[in-house]
MMTF fields as JSON, N, C-alpha, C and O atoms, coordinates in Angstrom:
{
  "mmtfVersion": "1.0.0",
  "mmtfProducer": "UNKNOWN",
  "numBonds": 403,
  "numAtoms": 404,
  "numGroups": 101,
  "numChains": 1,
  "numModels": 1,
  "chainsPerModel": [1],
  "groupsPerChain": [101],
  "chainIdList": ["A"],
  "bondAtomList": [4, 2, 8, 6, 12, 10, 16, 14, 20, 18, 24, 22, 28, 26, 32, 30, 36, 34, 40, 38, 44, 42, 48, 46, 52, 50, 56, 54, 60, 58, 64, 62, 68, 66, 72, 70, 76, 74, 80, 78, 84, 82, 88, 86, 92, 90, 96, 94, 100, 98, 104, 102, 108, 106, 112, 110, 116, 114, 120, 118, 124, 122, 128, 126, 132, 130, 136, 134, 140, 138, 144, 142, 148, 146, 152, 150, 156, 154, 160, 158, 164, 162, 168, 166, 172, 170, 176, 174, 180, 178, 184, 182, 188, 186, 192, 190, 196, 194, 200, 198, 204, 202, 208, 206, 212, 210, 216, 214, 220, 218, 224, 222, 228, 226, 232, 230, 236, 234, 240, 238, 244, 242, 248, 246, 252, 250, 256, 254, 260, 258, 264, 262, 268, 266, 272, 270, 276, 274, 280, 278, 284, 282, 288, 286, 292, 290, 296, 294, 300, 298, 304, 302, 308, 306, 312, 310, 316, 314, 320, 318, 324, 322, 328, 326, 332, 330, 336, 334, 340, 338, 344, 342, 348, 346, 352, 350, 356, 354, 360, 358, 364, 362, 368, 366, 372, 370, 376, 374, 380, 378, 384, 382, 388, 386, 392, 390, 396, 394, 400, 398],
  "bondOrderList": [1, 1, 1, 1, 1, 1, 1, 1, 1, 1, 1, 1, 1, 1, 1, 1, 1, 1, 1, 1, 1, 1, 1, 1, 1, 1, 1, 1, 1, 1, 1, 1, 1, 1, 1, 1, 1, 1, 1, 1, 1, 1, 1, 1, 1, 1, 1, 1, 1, 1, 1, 1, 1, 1, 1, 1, 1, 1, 1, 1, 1, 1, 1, 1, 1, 1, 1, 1, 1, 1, 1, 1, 1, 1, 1, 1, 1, 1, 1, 1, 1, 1, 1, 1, 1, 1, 1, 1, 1, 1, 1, 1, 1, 1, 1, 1, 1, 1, 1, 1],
  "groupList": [{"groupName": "UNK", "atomNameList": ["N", "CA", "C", "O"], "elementList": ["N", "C", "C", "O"], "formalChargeList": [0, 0, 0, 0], "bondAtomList": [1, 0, 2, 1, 3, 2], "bondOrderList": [1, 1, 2], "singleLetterCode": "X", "chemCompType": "L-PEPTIDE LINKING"}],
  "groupTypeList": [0, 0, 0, 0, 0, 0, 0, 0, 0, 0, 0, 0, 0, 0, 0, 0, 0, 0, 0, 0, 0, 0, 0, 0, 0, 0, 0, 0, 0, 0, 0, 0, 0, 0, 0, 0, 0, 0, 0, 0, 0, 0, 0, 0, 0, 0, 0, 0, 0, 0, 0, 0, 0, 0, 0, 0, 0, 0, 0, 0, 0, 0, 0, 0, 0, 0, 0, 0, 0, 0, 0, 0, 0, 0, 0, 0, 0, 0, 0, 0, 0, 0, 0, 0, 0, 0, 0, 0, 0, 0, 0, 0, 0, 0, 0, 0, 0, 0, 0, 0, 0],
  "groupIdList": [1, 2, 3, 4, 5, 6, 7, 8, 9, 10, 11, 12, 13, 14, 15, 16, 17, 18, 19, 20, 21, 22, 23, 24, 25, 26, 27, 28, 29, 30, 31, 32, 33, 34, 35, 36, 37, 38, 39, 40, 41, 42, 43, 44, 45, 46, 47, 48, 49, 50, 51, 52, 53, 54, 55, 56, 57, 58, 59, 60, 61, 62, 63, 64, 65, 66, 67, 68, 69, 70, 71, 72, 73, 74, 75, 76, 77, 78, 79, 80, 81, 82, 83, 84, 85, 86, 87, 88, 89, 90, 91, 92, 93, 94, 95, 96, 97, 98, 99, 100, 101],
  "secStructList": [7, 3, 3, 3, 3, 3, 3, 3, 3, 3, 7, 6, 6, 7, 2, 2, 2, 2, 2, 2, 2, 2, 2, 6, 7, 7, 7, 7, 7, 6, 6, 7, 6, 6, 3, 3, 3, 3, 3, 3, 3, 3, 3, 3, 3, 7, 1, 1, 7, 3, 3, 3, 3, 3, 3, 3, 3, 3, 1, 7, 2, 2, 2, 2, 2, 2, 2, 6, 6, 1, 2, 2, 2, 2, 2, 6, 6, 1, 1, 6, 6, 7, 7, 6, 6, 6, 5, 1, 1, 7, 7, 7, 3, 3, 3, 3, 3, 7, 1, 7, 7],
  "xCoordList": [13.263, 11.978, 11.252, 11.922, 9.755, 9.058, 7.885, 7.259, 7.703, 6.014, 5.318, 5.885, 4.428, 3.227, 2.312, 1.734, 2.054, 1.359, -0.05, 0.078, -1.473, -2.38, -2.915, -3.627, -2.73, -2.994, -4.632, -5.142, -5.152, -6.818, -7.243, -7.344, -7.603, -8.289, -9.69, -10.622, -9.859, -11.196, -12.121, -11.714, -13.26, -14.193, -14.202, -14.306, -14.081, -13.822, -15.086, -16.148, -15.034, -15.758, -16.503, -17.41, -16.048, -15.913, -14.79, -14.674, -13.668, -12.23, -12.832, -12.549, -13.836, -13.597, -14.997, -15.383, -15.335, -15.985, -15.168, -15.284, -14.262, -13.159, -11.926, -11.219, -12.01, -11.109, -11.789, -11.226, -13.453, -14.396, -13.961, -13.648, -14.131, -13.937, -13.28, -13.499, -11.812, -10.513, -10.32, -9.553, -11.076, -10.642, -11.426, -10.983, -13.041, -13.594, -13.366, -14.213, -12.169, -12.026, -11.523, -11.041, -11.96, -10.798, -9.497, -10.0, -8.403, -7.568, -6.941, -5.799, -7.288, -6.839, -5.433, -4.954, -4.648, -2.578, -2.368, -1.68, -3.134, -2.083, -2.51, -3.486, -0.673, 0.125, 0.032, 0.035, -0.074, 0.268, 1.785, 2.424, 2.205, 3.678, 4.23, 3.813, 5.333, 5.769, 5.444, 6.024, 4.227, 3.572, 4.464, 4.482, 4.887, 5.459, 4.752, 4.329, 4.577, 3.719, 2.781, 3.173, 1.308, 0.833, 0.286, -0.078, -0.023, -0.703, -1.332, -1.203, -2.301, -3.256, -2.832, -3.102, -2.224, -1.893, -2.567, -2.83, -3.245, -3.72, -2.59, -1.736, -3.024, -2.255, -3.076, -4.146, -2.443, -3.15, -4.078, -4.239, -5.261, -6.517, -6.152, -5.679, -6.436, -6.534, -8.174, -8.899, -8.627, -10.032, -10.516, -11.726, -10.368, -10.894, -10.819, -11.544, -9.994, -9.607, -9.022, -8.276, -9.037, -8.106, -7.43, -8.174, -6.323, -5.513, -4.865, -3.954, -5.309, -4.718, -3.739, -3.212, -3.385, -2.432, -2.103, -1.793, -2.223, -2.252, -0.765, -0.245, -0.024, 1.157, 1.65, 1.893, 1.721, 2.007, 3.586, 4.165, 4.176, 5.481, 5.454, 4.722, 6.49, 6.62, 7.754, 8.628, 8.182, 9.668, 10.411, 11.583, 9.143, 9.889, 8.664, 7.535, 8.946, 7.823, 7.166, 5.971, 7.901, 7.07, 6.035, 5.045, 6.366, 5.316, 4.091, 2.95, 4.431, 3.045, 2.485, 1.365, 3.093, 2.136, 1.78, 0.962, 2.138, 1.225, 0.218, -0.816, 0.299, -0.675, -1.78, -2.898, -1.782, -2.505, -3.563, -4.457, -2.802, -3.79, -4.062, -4.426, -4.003, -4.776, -6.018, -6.723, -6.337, -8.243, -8.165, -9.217, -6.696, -6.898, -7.021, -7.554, -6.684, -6.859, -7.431, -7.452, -8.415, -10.208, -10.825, -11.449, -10.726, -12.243, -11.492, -12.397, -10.504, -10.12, -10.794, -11.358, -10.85, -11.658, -12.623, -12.57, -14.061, -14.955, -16.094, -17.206, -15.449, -16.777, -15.912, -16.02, -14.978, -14.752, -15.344, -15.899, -15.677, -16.209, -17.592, -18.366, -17.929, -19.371, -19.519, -20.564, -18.698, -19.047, -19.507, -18.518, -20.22, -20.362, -20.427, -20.831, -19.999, -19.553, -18.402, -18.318, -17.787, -16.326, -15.242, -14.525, -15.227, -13.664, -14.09, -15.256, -12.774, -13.039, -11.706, -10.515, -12.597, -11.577, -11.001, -10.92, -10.311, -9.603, -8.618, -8.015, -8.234, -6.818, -5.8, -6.091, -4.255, -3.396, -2.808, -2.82, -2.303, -0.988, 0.242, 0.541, 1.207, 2.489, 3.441, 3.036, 4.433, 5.22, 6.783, 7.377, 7.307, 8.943, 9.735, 9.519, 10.704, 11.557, 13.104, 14.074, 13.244, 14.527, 15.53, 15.877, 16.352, 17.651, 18.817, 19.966, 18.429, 19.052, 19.079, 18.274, 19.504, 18.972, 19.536, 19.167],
  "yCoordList": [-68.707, -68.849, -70.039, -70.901, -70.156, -71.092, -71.157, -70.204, -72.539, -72.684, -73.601, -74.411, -73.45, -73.748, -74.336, -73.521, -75.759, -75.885, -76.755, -77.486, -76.703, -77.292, -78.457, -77.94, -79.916, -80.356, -80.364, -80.123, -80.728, -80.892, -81.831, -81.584, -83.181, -83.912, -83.498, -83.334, -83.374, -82.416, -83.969, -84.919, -83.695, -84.702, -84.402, -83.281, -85.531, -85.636, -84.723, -84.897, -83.616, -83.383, -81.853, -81.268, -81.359, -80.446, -79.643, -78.852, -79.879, -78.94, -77.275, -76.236, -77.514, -75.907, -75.091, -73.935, -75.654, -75.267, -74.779, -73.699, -75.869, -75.593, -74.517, -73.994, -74.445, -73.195, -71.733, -70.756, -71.95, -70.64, -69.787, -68.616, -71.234, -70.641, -69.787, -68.948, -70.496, -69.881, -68.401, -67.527, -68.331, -66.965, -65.55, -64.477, -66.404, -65.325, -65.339, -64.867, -65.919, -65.597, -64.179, -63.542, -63.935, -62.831, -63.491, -64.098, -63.484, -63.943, -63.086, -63.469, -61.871, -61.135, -61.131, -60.377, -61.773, -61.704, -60.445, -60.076, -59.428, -58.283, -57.692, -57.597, -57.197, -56.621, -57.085, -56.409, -58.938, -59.512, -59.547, -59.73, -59.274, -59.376, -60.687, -61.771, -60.384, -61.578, -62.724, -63.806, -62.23, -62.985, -62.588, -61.577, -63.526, -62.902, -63.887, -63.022, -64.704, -64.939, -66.281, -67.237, -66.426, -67.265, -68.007, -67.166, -69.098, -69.842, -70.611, -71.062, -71.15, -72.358, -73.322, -72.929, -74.451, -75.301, -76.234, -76.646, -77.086, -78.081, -79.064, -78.95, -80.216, -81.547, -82.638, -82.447, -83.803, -84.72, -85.149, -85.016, -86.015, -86.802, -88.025, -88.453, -88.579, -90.384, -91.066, -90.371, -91.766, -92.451, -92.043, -92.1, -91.613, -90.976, -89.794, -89.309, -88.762, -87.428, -86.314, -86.799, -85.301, -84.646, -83.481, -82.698, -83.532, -83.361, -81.795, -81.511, -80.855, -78.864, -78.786, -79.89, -78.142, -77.303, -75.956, -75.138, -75.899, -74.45, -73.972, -74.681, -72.531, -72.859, -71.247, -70.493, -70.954, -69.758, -69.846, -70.77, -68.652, -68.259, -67.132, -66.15, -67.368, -66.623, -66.323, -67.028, -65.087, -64.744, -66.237, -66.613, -66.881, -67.338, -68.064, -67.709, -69.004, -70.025, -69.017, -69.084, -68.262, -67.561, -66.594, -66.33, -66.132, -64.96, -65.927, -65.547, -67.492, -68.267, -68.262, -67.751, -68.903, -69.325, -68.268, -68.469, -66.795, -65.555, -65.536, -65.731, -65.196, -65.204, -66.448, -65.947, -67.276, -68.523, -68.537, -69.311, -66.917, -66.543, -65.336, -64.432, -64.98, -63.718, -63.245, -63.907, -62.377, -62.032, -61.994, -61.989, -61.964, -62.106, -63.537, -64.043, -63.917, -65.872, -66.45, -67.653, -65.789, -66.252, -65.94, -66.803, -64.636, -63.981, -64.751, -65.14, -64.944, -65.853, -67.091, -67.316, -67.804, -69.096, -69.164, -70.129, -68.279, -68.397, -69.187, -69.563, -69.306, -69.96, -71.032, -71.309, -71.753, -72.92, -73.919, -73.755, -74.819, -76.141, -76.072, -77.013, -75.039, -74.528, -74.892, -74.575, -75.534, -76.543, -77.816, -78.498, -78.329, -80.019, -80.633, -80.057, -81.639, -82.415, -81.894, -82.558, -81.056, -80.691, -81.525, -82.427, -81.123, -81.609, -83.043, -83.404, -83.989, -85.337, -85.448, -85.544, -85.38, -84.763, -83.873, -83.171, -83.454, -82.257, -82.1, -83.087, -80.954, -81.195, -81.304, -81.178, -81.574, -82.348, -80.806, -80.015, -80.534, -79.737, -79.999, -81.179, -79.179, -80.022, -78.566, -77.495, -78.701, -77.422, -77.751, -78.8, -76.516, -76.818, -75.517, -74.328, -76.118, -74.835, -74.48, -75.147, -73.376, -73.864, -73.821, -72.962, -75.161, -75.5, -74.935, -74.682, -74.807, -74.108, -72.932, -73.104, -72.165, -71.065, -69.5, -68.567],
  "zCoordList": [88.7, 88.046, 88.667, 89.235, 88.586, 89.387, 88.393, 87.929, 88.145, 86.908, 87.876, 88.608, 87.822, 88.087, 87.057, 86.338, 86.837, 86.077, 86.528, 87.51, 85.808, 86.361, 85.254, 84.394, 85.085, 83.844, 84.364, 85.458, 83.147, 83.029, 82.248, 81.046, 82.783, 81.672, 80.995, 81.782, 80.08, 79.231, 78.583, 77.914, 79.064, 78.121, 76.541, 76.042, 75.899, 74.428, 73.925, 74.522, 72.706, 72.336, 73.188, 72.596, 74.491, 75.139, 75.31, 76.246, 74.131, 74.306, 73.985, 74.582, 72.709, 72.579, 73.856, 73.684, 74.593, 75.483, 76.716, 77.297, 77.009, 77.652, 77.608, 78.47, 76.256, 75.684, 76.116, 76.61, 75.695, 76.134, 77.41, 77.623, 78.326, 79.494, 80.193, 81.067, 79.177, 79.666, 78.962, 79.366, 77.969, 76.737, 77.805, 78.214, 77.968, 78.962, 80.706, 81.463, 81.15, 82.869, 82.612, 81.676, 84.248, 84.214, 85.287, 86.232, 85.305, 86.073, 86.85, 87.105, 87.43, 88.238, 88.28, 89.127, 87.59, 87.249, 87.525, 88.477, 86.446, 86.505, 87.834, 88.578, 87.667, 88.644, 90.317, 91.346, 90.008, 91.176, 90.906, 89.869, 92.377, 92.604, 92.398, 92.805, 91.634, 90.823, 90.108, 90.025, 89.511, 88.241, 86.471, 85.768, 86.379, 85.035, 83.647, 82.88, 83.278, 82.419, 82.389, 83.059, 81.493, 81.251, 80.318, 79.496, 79.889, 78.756, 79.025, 80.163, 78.178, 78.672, 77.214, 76.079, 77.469, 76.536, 76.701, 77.831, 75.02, 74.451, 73.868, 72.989, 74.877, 74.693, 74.003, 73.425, 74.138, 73.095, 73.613, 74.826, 72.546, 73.097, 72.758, 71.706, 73.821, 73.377, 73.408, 72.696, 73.79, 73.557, 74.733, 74.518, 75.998, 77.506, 77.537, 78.406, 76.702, 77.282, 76.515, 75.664, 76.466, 75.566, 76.833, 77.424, 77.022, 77.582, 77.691, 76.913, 78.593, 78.647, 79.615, 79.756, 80.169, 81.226, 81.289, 80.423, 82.384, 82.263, 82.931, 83.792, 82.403, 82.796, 82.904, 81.962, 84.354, 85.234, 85.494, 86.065, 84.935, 85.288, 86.283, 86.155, 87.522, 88.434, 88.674, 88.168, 89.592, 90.06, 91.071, 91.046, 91.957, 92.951, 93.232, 92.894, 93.813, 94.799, 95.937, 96.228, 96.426, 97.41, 97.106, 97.788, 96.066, 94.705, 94.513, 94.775, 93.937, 93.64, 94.689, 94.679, 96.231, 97.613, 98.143, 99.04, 97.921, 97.978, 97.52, 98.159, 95.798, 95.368, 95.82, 95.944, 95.977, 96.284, 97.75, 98.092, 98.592, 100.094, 99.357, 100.109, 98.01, 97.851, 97.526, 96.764, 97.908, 97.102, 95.48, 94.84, 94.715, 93.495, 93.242, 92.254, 93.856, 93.632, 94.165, 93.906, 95.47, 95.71, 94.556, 93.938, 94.11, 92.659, 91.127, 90.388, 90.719, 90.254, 90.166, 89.095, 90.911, 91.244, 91.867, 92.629, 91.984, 92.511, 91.699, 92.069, 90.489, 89.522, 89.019, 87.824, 89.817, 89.261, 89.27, 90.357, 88.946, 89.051, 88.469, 88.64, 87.813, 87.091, 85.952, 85.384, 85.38, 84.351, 84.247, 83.98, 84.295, 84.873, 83.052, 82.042, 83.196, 82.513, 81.339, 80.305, 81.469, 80.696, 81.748, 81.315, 83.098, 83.441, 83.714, 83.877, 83.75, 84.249, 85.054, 84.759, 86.455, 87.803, 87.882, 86.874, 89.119, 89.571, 88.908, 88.487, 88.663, 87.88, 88.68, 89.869, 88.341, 88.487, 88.586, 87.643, 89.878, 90.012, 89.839, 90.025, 89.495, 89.372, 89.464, 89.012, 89.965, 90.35, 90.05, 90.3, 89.42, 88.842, 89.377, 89.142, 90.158, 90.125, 89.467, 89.829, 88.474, 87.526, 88.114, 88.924, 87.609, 88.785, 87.699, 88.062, 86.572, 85.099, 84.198, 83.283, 84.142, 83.178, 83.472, 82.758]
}
């Protein structure tokens, strides 16, 4: 198994805008090869930020860095960054592969 996660710092007071976004993408997943599941999780706010991640389960690292040269994951992300003033910076990639389970 391989996750993929993307954290997102969210401007205070723009979470449920941020949530919008995510309810109406379309994410082109289904029936990419070896995509097996996803969520978009809400973390805590402190006085700068309120804190998401987004969190992609895959068969294998090589299934994610596919998908990642695919046309489902160009049209996926063609309207990113079209929010101005929700994100505060790029989000934070972070990648796990299970050494357990």
């Amino acid at each position: 198994m391989f996750v993929a996660m993307n954290r997102f710092k969210i401007t205070l007071g723009r979470e449920q805008d941020f949530i919008a976004i995510w309810k109406k993408r379309e994410s082109y997943l289904d029936g990419v090869p070896g995509f097996q599941d996803f969520h978009l999780l809400q973390g805590p706010s402190n006085e700068e930020f309120s804190l998401f991640a987004s969190h992609s389960v895959w068969e294998s690292r090589k299934a994610f860095e596919d998908w990642t040269h695919s046309e489902a994951f160009r049209k996926a992300h063609a309207g990113a960054g079209a929010a101005q003033g929700i994100y505060l910076g790029h989000p934070n990639l972070e990648l796990f592969e299970s050494v357990v389970g």
